[in-house]
Backbone as JSON, one array per atom type, in Angstrom:
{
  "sequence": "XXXXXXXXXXXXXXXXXXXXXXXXXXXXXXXXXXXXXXXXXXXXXXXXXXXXXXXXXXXXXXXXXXXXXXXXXXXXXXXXXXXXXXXXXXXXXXXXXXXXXXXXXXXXXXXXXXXXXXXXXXXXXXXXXXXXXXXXXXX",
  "N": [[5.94, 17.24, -19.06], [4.91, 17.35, -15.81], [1.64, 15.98, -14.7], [0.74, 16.22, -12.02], [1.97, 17.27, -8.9], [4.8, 15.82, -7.56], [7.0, 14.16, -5.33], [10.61, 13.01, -4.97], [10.22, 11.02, -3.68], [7.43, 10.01, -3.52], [7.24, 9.23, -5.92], [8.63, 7.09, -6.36], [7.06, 5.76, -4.0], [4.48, 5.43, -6.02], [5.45, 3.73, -7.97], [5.93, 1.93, -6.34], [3.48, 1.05, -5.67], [1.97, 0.33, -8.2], [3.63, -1.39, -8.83], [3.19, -3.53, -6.96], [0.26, -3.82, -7.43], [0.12, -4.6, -10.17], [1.81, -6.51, -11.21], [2.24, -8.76, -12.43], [0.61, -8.34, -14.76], [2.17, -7.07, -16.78], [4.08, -3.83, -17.53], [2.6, -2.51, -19.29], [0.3, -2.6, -17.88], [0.65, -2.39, -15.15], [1.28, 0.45, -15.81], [-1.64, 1.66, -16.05], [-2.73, 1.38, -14.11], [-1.33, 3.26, -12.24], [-2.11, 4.92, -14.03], [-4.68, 5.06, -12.76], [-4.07, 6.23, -10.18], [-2.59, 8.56, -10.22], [-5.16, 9.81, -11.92], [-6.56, 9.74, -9.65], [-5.33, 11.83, -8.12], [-5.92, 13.98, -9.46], [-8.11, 14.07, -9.3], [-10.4, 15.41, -7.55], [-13.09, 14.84, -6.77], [-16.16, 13.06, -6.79], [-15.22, 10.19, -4.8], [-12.77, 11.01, -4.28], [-12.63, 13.88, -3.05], [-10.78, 15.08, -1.28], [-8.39, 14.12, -2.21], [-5.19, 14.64, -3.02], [-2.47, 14.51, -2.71], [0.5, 12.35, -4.07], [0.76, 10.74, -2.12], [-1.46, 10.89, -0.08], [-3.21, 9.64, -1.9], [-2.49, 6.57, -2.6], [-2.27, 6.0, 0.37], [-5.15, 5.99, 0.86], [-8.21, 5.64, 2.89], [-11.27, 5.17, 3.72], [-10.97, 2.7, 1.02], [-9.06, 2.6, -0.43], [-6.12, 1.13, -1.81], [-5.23, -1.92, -1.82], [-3.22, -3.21, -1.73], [-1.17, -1.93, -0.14], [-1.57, -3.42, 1.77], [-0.13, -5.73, 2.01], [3.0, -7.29, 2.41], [4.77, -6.84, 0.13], [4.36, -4.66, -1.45], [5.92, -3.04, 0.21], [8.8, -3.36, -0.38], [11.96, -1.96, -1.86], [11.64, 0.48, -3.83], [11.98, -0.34, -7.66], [14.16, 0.69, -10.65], [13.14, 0.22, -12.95], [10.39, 0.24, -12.76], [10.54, 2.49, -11.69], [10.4, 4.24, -13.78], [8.32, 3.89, -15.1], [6.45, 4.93, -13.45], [6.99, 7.72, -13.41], [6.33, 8.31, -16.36], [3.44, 7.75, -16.47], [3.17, 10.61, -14.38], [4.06, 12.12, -15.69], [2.03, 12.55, -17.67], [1.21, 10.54, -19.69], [-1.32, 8.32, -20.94], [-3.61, 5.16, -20.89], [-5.71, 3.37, -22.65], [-7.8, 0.84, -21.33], [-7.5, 2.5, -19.2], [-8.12, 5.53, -19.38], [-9.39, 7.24, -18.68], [-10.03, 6.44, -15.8], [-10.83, 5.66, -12.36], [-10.97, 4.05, -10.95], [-10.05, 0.16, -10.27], [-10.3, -3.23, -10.67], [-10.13, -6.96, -10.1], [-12.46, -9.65, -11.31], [-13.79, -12.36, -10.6], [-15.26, -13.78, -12.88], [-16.08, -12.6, -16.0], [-16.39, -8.71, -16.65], [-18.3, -6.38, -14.71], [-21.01, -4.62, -16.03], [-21.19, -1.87, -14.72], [-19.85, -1.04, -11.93], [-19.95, -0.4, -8.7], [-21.82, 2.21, -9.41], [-20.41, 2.97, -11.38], [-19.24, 3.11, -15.21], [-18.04, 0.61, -16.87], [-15.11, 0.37, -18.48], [-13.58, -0.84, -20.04], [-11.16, -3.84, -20.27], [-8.24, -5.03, -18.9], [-6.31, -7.86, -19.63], [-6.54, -9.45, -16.21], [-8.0, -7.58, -15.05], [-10.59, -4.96, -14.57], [-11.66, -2.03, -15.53], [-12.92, 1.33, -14.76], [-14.87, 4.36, -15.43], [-15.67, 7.59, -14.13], [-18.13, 9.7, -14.93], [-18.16, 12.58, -17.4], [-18.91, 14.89, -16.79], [-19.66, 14.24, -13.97], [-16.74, 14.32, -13.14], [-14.81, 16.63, -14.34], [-12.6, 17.31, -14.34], [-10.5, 15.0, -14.73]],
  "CA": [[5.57, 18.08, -17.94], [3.95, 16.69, -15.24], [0.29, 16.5, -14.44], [0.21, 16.23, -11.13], [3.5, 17.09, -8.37], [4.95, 14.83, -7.13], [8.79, 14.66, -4.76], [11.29, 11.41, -5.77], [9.77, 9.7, -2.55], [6.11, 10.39, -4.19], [7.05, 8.52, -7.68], [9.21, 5.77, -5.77], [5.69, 5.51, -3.98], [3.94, 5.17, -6.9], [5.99, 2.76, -8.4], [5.59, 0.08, -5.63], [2.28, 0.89, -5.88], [1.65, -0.36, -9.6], [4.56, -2.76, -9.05], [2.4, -4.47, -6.05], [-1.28, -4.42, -8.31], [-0.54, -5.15, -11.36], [3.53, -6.81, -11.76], [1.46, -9.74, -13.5], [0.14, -7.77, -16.03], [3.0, -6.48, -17.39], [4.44, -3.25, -18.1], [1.26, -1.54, -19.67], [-0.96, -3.18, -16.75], [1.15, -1.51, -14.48], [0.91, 2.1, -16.74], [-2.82, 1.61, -16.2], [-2.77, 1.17, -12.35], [-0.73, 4.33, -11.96], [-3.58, 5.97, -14.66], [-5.87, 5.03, -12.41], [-3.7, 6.76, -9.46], [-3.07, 10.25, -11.1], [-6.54, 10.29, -11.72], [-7.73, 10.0, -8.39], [-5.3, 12.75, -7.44], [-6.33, 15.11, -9.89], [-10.18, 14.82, -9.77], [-11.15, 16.45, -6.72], [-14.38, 14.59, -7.15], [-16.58, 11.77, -5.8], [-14.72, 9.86, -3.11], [-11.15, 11.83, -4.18], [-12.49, 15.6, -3.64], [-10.15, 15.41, -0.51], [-7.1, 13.7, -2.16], [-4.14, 15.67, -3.34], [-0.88, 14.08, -3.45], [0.54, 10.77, -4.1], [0.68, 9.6, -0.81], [-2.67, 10.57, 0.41], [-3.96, 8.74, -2.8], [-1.84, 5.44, -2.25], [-3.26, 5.59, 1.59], [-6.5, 6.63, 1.71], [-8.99, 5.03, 3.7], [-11.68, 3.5, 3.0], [-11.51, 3.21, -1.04], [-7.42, 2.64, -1.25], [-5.54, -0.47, -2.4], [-5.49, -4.04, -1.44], [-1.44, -3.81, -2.33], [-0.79, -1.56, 0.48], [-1.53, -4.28, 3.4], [0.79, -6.47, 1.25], [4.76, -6.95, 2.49], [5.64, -6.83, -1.34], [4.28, -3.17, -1.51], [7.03, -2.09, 1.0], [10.22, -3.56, -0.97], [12.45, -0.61, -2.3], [11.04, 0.84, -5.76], [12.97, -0.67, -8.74], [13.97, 1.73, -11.89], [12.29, 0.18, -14.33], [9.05, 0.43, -12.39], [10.18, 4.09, -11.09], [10.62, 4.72, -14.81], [6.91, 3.44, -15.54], [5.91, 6.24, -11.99], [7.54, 8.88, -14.04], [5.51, 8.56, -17.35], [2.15, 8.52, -15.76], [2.97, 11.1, -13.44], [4.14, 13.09, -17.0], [0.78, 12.42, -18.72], [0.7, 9.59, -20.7], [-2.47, 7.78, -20.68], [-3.76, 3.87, -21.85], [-6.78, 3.2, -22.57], [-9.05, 1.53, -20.62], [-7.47, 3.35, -18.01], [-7.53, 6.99, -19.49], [-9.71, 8.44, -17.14], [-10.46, 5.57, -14.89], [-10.72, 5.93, -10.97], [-11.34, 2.29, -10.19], [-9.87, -1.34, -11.47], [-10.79, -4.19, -9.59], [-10.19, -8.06, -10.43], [-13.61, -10.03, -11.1], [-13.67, -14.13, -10.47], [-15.75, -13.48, -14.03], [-16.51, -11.46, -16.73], [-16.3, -7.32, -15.86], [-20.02, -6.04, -14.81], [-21.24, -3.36, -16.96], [-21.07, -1.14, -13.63], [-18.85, -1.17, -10.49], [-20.06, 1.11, -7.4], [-22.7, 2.97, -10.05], [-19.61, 3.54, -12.33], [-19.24, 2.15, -16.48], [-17.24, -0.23, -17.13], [-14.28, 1.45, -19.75], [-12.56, -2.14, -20.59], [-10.63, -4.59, -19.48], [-6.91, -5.4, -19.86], [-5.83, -9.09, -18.84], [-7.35, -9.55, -15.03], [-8.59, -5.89, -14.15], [-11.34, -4.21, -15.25], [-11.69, -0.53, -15.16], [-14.48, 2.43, -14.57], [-14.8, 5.82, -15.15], [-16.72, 8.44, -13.86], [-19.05, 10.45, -16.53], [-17.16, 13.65, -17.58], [-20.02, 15.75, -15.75], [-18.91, 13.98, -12.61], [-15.14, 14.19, -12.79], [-14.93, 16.81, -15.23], [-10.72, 17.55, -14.16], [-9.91, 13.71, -14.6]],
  "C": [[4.59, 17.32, -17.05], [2.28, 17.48, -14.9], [-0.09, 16.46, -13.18], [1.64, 16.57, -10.16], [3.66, 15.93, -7.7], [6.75, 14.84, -6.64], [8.79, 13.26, -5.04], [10.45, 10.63, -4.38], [8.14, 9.1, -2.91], [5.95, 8.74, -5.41], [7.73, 7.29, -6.99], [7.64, 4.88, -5.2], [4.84, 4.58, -4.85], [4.19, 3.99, -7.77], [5.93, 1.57, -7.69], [4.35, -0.32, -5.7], [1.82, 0.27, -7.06], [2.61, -1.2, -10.21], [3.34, -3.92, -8.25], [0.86, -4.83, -6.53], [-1.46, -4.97, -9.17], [1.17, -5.84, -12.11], [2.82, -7.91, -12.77], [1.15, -9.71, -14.9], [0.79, -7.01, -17.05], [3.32, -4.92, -17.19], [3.17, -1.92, -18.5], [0.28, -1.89, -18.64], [-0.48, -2.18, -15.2], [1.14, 0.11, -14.84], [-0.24, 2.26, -16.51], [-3.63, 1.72, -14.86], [-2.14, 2.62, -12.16], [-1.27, 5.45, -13.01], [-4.37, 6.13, -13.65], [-5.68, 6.08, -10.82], [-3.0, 8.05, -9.63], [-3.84, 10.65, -11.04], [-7.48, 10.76, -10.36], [-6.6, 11.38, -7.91], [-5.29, 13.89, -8.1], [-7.82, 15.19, -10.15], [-10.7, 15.27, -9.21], [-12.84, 16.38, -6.82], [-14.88, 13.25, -6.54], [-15.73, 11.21, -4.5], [-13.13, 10.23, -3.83], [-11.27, 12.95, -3.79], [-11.36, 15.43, -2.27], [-8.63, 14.94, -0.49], [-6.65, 14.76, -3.45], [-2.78, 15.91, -3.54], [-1.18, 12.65, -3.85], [0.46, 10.18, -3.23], [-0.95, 9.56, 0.05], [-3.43, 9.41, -0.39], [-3.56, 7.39, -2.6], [-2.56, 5.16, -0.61], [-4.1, 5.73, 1.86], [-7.19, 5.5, 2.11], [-9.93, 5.67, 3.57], [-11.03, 3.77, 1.68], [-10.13, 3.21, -1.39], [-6.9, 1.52, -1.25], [-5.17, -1.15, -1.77], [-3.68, -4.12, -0.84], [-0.92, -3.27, -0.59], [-0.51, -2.2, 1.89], [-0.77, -5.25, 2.85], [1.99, -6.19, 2.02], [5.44, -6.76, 1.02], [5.59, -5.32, -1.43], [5.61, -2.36, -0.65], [8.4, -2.45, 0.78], [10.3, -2.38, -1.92], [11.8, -0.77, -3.92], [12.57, 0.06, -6.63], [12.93, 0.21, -9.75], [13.38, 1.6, -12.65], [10.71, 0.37, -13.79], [8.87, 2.66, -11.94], [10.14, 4.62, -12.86], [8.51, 4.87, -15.53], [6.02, 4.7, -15.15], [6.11, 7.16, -13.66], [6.54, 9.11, -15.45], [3.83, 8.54, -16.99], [2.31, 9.94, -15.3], [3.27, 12.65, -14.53], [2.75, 13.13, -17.79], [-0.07, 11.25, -19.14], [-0.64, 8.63, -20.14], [-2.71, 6.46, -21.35], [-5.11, 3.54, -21.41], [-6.79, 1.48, -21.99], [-8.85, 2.36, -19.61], [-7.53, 4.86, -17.97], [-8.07, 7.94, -18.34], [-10.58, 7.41, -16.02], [-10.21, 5.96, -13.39], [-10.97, 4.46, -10.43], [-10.69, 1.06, -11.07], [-10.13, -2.23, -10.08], [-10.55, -5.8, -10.45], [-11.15, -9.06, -10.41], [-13.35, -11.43, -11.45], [-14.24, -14.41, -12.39], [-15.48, -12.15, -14.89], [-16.51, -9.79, -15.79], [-17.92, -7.06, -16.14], [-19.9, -4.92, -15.56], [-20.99, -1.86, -15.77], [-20.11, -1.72, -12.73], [-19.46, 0.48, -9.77], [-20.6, 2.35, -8.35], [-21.09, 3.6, -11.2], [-19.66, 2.93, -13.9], [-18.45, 1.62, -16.63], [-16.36, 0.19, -18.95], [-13.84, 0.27, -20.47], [-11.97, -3.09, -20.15], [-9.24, -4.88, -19.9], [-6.75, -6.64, -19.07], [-7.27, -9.0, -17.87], [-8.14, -8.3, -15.25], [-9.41, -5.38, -15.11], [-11.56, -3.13, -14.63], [-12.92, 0.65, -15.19], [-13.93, 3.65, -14.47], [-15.64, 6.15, -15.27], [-17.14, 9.14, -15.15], [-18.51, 11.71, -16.34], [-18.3, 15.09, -16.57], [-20.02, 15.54, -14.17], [-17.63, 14.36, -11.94], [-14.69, 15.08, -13.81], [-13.09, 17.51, -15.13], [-10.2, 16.21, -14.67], [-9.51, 13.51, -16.63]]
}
């Protein structure tokens, strides 16, 4: 059941989206990128309280992804990536990303913080942050 709605143009969306951040990282790196984009559109909190679908979340401004000024981001979704959309957009969760709102790629080591947030883990490149459950307490 999904956790958030979402129409087939939504999850196609979504899928270029965590094809274009994280294709590098495989499979679960990509599952973790599209955690991190769920999250922001179900937390209704810090800099998301005004996002609400998939597409606002994929475009928002300031505070939305790198991928999107990319030409790779705008090649047609592939199945195995829309397949990837689809299980986020059902639930499933991977840690460090379970309730993450941020990943970011650091030349080094991941700081213990990002933008006053904790640092949850790191998979490969990207390291991830989530808000404190008293902050984001939907996410």
């Amino acid at each position: 059941m999904a956790v958030v709605r979402a129409t087939e143009k939504e999850v196609q969306l979504l899928a270029r989206l965590m094809r274009a951040e994280a294709e590098g990282e495989g499979n679960l790196g990509m599952l973790m990128v599209g955690n991190v984009g769920v999250n922001r559109v179900r937390g209704d909190c810090l800099d998301f309280g005004n996002i609400r679908t998939i597409q606002q979340m994929v475009f928002q401004r300031p505070g939305g992804f790198e991928a999107t000024t990319k030409g790779y981001f705008y090649q047609r979704a592939r199945e195995q990536d829309i397949r990837l959309a689809r299980r986020v957009i059902n639930g499933e969760r991977f840690h460090p990303a379970t309730r993450s709102l941020w990943f970011f790629m650091p030349e080094g080591d991941c700081p213990a913080q990002w933008w006053n947030q904790w640092n949850t883990g790191r998979f490969k490149s990207h390291c991830f942050y989530s808000p404190s459950e008293s902050d984001c307490p939907t996410v």
